[in-house]
N, C-alpha and C positions, 0 to 999 in steps of 0.2 A: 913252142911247137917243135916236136923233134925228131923230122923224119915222119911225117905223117901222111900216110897216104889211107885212102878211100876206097873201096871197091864192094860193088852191088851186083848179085848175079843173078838172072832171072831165066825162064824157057828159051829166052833167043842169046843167052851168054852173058857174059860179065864183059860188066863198064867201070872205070875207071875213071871217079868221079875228081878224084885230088889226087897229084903223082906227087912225094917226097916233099912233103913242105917242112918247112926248116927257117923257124926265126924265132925271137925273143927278143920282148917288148921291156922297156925300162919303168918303173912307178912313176908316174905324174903322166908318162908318154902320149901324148896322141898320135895317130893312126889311123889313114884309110885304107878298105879293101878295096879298089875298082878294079870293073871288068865288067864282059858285057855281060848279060842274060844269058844264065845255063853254064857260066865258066865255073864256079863251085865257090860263087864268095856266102852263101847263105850255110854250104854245107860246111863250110871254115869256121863259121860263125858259129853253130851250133856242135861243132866238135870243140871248140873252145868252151862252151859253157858244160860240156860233158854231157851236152843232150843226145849226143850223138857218140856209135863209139869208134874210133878210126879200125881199120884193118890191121894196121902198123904205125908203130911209131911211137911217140910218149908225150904227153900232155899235162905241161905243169902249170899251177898256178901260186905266185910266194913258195915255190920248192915243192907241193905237194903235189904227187904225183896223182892224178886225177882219176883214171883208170886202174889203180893199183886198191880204188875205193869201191864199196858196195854201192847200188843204185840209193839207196838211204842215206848212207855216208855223202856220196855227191851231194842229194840234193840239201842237205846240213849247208856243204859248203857254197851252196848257189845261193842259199837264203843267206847265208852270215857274210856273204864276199865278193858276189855280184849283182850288180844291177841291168835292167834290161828296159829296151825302147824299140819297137816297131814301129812300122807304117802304117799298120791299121788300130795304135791303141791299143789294143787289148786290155780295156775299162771292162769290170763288171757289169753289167748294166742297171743290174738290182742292187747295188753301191752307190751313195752318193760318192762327192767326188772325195770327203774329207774321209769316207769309210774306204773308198779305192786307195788312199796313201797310207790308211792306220795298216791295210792289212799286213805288208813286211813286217812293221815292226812287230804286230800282236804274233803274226809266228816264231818270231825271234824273241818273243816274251821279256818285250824292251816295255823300261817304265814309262807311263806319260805318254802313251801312243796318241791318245788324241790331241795332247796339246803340242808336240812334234810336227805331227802333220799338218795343224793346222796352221804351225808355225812356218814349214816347208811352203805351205799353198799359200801363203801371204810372201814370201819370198819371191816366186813364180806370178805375183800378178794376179793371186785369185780369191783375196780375201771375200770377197763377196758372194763366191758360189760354192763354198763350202758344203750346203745341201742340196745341192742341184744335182741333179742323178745325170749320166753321159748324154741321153737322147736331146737331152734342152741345150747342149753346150759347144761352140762350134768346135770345127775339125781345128784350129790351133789352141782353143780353150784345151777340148781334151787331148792335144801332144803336151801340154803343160801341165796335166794332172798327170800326166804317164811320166815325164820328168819327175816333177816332185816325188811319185812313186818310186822312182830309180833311184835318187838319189838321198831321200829321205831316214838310208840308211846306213848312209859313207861306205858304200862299197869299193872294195880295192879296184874291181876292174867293172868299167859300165859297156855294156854292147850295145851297139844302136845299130839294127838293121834298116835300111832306109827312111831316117826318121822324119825325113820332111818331102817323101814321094809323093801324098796322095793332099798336098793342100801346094794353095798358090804361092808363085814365089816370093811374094811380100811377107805372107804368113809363115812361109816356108825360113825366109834370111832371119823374119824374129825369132822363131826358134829354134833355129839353128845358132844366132849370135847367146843367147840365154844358156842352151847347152854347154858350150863350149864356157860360156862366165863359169855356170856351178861346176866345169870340170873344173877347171881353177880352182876354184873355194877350197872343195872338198878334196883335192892332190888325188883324184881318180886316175888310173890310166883307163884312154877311152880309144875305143874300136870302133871302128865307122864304117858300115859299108854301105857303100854308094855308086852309083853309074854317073853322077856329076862330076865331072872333073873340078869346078870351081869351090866344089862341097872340098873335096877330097883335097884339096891344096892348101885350106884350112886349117888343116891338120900339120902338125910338125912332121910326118912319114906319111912315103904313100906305097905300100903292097898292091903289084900287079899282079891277076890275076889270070893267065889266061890257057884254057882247056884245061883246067886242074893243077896246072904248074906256077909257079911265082919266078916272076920274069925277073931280070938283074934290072935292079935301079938306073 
């Protein structure tokens, strides 16, 4: 991130949603964003994946300059080089769970998509529910199919917005200690953003966030 700042202008003016952020993360690296609600760790998050496009500034990912890509070129590079993890899943819900982990790779037109995944979902603890569609599966089943999804495709860099906000802290520490294993395996650099401080100290760095600006260490 190089000098990247934010800004949204609407009838009653512009806000300035991220002022000059300015880092770069190492391969294997972990990393948290915290801050509270509304400081701009979501809109960070999604200018890193190029879902978003900064105001200013420059956006690399392995050198490649992100913004310097068509919205097709990006999202080429989202499917072949990052992985991603919410709060709420984002399972298909007309997917089983083994057709939720085939789909990265069948876009990326990788061989073996199904014996991959289902290899990824036994990995993760879910050999058994391989055709169980999301609505039967609990809220830490399906953070675990949305894992395997992420990582099922050795992505250079995984994002995970709030990935263990919306289940209990028991289920919450499993999946989060699991994450953190496959980030090992697989030598991801992973991105974390969290409002737990206990989450975030997990992490080898922690990025403060606060009103758009990133605080000094």
């Amino acid at each position: 991130m190089e000098h990247v700042s934010k800004r949204v202008t609407d009838a009653t003016g512009t806000l300035t949603i991220l002022h000059d952020i300015d880092f770069s993360l190492q391969p294997r690296e972990s990393a948290a964003i915290v801050g509270a609600s509304g400081s701009g760790k979501s809109t960070l998050l999604a200018l890193m994946a190029g879902l978003d496009v900064p105001t200013e500034g420059t956006v690399r990912l392995a050198g490649t300059d992100l913004f310097a890509l068509d919205e097709d070129a990006r999202a080429e590079v989202r499917a072949r080089s990052l992985g991603f993890v919410f709060q709420s899943f984002q399972l298909l819900a007309n997917r089983t769970a083994l057709e939720n982990v085939m789909l990265p790779l069948e876009l990326a037109g990788a061989a073996r998509a199904r014996e991959q995944a289902a290899e990824m979902l036994d990995r993760v603890g879910l050999s058994q529910r391989l055709r169980h569609y999301p609505k039967v599966l609990s809220g830490g089943e399906q953070q675990r199919v949305a894992l395997a999804r992420a990582f099922v495709v050795r992505p250079q860099l995984l994002l995970a917005d709030e990935p263990t906000g919306s289940l209990d802290f028991a289920t919450g520490e499993s999946v989060m200690n699991l994450m953190l294993e496959l980030n090992r395996e697989a030598g991801t650099t992973l991105v974390l953003v969290t409002h737990d401080r206990a989450l975030a100290a997990r992490c080898e760095r922690q990025l403060h966030i606060e009103a758009g600006r990133l605080m000094p260490a």
